[in-house]
N, C-alpha and C positions, 0 to 999 in steps of 0.2 A: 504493500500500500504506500508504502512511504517512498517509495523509487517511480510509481507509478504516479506520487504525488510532483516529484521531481521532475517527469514529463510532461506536466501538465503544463508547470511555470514556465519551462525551457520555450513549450511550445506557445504560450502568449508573448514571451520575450521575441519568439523570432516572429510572432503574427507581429508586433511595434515594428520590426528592427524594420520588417516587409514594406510597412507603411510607411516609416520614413525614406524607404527606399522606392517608394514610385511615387511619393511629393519630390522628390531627388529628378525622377525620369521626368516625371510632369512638368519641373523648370526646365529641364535642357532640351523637351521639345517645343514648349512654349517660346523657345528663343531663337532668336534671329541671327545673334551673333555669336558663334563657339566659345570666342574668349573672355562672353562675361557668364559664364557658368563654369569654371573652375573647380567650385567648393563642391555645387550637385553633381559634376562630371567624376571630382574624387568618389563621394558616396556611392556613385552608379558601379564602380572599379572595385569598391570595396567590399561589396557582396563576391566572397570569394568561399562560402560553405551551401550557402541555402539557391536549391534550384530554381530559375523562375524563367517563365516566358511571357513575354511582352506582345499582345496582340493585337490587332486592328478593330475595327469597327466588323468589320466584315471575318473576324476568323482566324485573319492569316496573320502567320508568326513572325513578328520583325528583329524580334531581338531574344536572345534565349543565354542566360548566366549556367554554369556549373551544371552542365548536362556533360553523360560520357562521350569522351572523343568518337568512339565506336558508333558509327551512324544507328543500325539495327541499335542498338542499347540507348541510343538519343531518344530514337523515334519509341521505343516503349515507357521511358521517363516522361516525353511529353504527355505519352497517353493517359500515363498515371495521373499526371500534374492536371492534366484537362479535367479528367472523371474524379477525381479529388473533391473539386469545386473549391479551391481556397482563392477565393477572388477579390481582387481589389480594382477600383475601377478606377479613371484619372481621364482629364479633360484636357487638352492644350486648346486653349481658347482660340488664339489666331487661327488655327484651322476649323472651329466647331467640329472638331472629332472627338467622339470619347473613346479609349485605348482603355483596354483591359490583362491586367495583368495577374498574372494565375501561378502561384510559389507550390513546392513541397516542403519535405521535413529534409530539412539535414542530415548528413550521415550522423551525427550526435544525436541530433532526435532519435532517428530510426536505433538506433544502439540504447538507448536509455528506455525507449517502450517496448525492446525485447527483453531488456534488462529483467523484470521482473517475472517472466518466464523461467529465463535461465533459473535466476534463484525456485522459485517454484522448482524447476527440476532437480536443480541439485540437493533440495528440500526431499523431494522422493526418492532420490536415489538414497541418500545416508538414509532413509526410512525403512528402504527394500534393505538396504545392508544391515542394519539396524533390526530388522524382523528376523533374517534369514542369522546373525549372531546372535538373537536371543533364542532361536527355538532351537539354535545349536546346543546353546547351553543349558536349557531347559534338559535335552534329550541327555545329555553328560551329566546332567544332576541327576535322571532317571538313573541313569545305567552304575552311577556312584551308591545310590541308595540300595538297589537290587544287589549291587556287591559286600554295601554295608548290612543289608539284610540279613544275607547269607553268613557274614562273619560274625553278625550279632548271633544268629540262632546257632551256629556252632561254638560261640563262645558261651553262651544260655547252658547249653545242653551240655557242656564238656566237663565242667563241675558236676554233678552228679552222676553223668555214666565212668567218668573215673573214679568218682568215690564207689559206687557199686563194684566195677571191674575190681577196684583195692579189697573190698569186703569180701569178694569169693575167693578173692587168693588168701585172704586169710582164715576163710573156712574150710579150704585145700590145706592148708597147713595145718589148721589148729581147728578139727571140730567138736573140741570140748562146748559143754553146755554152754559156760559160760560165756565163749566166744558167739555161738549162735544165738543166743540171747542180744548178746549185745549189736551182732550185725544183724539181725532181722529190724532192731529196730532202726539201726542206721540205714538199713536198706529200704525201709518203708520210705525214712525221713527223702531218701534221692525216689522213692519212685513219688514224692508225693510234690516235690520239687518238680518231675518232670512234667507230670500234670499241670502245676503252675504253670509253667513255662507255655505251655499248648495254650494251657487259658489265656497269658496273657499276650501272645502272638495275635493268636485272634479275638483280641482286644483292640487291635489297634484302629484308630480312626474312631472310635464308637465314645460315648461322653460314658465313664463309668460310674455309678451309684457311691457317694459320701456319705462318711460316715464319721462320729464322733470316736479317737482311738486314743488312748496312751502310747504316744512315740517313745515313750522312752521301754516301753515295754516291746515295740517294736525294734528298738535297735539294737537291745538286750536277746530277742529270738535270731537278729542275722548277727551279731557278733558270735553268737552258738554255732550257728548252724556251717559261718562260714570258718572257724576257729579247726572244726575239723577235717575241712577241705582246702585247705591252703597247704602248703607247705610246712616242717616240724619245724623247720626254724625261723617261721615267722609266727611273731606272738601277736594276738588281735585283743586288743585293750580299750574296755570302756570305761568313761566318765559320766554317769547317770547323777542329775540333781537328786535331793532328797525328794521332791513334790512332785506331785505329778503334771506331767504338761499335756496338756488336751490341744489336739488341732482337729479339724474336719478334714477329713482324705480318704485317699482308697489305700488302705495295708498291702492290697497283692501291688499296686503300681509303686509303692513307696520303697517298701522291701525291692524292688527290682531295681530304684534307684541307687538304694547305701548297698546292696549287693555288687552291681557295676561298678560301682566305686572304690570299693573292698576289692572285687578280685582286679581291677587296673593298680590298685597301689601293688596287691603281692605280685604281677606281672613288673611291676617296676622294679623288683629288689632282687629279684635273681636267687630265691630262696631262704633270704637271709633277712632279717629286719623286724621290724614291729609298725604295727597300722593300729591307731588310736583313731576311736570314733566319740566323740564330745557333744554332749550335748547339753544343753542349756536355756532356758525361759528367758524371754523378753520382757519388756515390763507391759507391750500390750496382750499379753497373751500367746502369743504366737511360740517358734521355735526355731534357736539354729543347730544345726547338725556342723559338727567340722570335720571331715574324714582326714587324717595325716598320714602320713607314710616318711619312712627312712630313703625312700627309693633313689631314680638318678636326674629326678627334677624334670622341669620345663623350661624351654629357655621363654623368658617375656615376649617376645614379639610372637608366640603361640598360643598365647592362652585364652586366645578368641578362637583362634582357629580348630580350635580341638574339639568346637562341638559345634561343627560343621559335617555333614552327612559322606562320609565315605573317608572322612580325615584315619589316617593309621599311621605309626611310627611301628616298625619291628620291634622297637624294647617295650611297647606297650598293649599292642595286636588292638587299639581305637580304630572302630570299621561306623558303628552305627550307636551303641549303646549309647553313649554321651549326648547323643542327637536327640534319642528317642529320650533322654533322663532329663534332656532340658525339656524337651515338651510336655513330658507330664509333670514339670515342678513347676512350669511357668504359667503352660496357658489350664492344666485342667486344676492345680492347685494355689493357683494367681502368688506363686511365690519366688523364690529365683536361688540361679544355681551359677556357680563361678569360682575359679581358679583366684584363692587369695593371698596365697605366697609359694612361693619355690624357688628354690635355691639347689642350680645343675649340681652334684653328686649329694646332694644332703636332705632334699625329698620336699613334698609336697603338699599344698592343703587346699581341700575345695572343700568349699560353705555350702551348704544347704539351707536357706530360708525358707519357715512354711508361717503363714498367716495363721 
């Protein structure tokens, strides 16, 4: 609009320029004598941009400015300039003739009123590149998730079919009473886990049913459950207030959150270490969770980037889990989940906020 504004002006500036330029013609035919029209004979000279022809009473062409040398290319500009209609009339009294003179646009015109075409197109084109780079990346955010998918649900599942596989070799070894006592029920606990897992796979997408729970009684059941599927030489330590802290949430998506979280810190330590789980009441109610680890750190300019859909470092095996544990802390439990110190070989801590 605004270029197209700019041809508007250009083009009443050269209708004036026009005008003074056939009061210019109108004295030097009005005149008798060559050498007292000087000034209007410069003006006539000076139209050296804008085309124009100079015509008789009757039609015919007597004088024609800045048309192409190329006769054929003359004779279609005049034709242009005719069927245009941009006309200006002028009198030379001595003769009672009135002369009509008939202008086009300047090649600066004509350039300035395609102008805003071009832009227009070049408008579309960065639009066409612009659609055809988003739905690229669209499609590579698909094909990240579907991979993260996959690594999440084998990392879901890999915690209890190893602890089961652990329990039969030790009922191969040892099937005193007391061992089969103790692994049925450990064995119940991974087949009751893997049911979880099913359930909460196909949970996803779907708004889950709240509920009022004791988290600290919650974080107390996964520091258990995952105390004995970690590694022997990593201790999992909790910090429980004395009171109890009430939030509204769903247990099986919560648990899945300090779960992922717990087994990426023992992934970080290489079987060696301690993963402290903390937690603590707000003063409005609510709750933060802090999960720490001894592990080998994040460096800072990562700590956004790790709960992005398909993110993974080989010392951590992060595919999808983190993704999915930000969106059930953020949008189905309106509370927020974030990396809040780490220090490269000295380990980690991500906050958990629940309203």
């Amino acid at each position: 609009f605004y270029s197209s504004g700019l041809a508007s002006s250009l083009a009443d500036r050269e209708r004036q320029r026009m005008v003074l330029w056939a009061d210019a013609v109108a004295e030097v035919l009005r005149a008798s004598d060559a050498s007292s029209v000087g000034f209007p004979m410069r003006l006539v000279e000076d139209n050296t941009g804008i085309p124009a022809l100079l015509c008789d009473g009757g039609g015919g062409v007597l004088m024609s400015r800045n048309l192409p040398e190329d006769s054929l290319a003359a004779l279609k500009m005049a034709d242009k300039i005719l069927s245009d209609g941009n006309e200006i009339s002028i009198e030379a009294e001595q003769q009672g003739v009135v002369y009509r003179i008939y202008y086009g646009d300047s090649d600066l015109l004509k350039t300035l009123r395609r102008f805003p075409y071009i832009e227009l197109g070049v408008i579309l084109f960065f639009l066409i590149i612009t659609y055809f780079a988003v739905r690229a990346s669209r499609k590579a955010e698909e094909n990240r998730i579907w991979v993260g998918l996959s690594r999440e649900t084998a990392h879901q599942l890999g915690t209890p079919i190893s602890s089961l596989m652990g329990w039969i070799e030790c009922l191969k070894s040892d099937p005193s009473q007391t061992v089969v006592t103790e692994a049925v029920s450990e064995m119940q606990r991974d087949v009751d886990r893997l049911a979880d897992v099913s359930a909460r796979f196909s949970k996803i997408g779907s708004c889950p049913p709240m509920a009022q729970l004791d988290i600290a009684v919650l974080v107390q059941n996964v520091a258990d459950y995952m105390r004995r599927r970690v590694s022997s030489g990593i201790a999992v330590v909790t910090e429980l207030p004395d009171v109890e802290v009430i939030v509204t949430g769903s247990s099986e998506l919560l648990r899945w959150v300090l779960e992922n979280l717990v087994k990426n810190a023992a992934d970080a330590m290489d079987g060696v270490g301690q993963i402290t789980i903390a937690l603590r009441k707000v003063s409005d109610g609510g709750a933060v969770i802090d999960v720490t680890d001894t592990g080998k750190g994040i460096p800072r300019n990562r700590w956004r980037g790790i709960f992005k859909a398909g993110y993974t470092t080989k010392g951590r095996g992060w595919g999808l889990g983190l993704t999915l544990a930000r969106r059930i802390v953020e949008q189905y439990h309106r509370g927020s989940i974030s990396v809040v110190a780490s220090v490269i070989g000295g380990g980690t801590t991500f906050r958990v906020i629940l309203p």
